[in-house]
N, C-alpha and C positions, 0 to 999 in steps of 0.2 A: 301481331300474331300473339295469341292466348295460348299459356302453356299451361300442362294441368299436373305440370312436376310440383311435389309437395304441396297438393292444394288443402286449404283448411275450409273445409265446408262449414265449420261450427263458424267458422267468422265473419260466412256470408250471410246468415242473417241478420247480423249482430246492428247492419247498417240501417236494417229498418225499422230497429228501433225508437232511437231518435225522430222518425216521422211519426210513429204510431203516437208516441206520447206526448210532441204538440199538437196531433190530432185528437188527443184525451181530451189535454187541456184547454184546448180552445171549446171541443165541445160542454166542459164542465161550466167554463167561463158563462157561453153564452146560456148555459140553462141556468142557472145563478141569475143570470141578467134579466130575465124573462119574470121574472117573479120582482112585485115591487114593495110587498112586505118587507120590512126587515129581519121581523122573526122568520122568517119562510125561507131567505136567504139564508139567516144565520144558520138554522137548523141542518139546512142543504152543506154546507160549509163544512159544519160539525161531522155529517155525516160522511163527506167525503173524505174528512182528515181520519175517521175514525176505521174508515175501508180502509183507505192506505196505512195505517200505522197496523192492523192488525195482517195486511198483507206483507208490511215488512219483514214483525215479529214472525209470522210462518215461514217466512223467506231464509230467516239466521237459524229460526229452529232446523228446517230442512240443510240450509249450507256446513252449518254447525256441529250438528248433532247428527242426522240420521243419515247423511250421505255425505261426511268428511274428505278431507284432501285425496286420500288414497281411491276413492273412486273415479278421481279423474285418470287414471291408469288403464280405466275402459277402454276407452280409445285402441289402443293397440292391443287388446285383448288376443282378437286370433293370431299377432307375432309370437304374443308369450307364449300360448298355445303351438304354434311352430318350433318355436324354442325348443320348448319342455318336450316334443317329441324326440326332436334331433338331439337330443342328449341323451333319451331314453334308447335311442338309436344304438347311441356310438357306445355308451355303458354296456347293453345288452348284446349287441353283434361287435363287437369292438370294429365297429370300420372306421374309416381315417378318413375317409370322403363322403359324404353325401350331399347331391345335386338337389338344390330349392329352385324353383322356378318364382319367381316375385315380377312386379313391378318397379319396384326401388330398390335395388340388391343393397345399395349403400346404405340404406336406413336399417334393411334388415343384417345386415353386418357389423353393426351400431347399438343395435337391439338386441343381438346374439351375446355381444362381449358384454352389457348392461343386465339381461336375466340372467347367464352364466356365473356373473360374476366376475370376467374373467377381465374386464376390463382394467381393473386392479393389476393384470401381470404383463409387464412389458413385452416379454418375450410374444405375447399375446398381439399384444398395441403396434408391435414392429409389424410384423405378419397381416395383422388387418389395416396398419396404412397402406402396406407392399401393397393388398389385393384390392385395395382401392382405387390404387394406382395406375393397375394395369386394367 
């Protein structure tokens, strides 16, 4: 039986990868082979090395530069967004409770002490193992 607790959708593509790109390669191969010049080849070669090495360089330019480490924090975007309400909550109405309805209480209790900050105070860390607990 499939359970779909903590599922990582980004990593289910991740596996058909590896197919796609000895499906490239094989097809590269065999149009390469198809031609019996060797300039013709060579050329084809040249130009396939010169596709891939300028799609890498775009690939570090974009990893690198224009969409850096802290973009992977997307991902949980509407938590933090959750977060930053229920703070703005208990600041502004000082209430002591408020009820979240989630899917994963444990992740978003995890996430709470993580954007808060709070996770830094023990007094904090006791209380959210307690309610994890139970």
């Amino acid at each position: 039986m499939m359970s779909n607790y903590a599922t990582t959708y980004a990593l289910r593509s991740g596996l058909v990868y590896p197919v796609l790109a000895s499906m490239v390669g094989l097809g590269i191969y065999f149009l390469v082979e198809q031609f019996k010049n060797k300039k013709i080849k060579s050329l084809i070669k040249t130009t396939v090395v010169m596709v891939y090495l300028i799609s890498m360089i775009n690939f570090f330019v974009m990893y690198w530069y224009r969409t850096p480490f802290e973009k992977s924090a997307g991902w949980v975007f509407f938590e933090r967004q959750a977060v930053r309400y229920i703070s703005l909550l208990k600041e502004t109405n000082n209430q002591e409770k408020i009820e979240v309805v989630t899917g994963d209480p444990v992740d978003m209790i995890y996430e709470y002490g993580i954007f808060t900050g709070k996770i830094n105070n023990r007094e904090f860390v006791e209380v959210m193992n307690q309610t994890i607990k139970t």
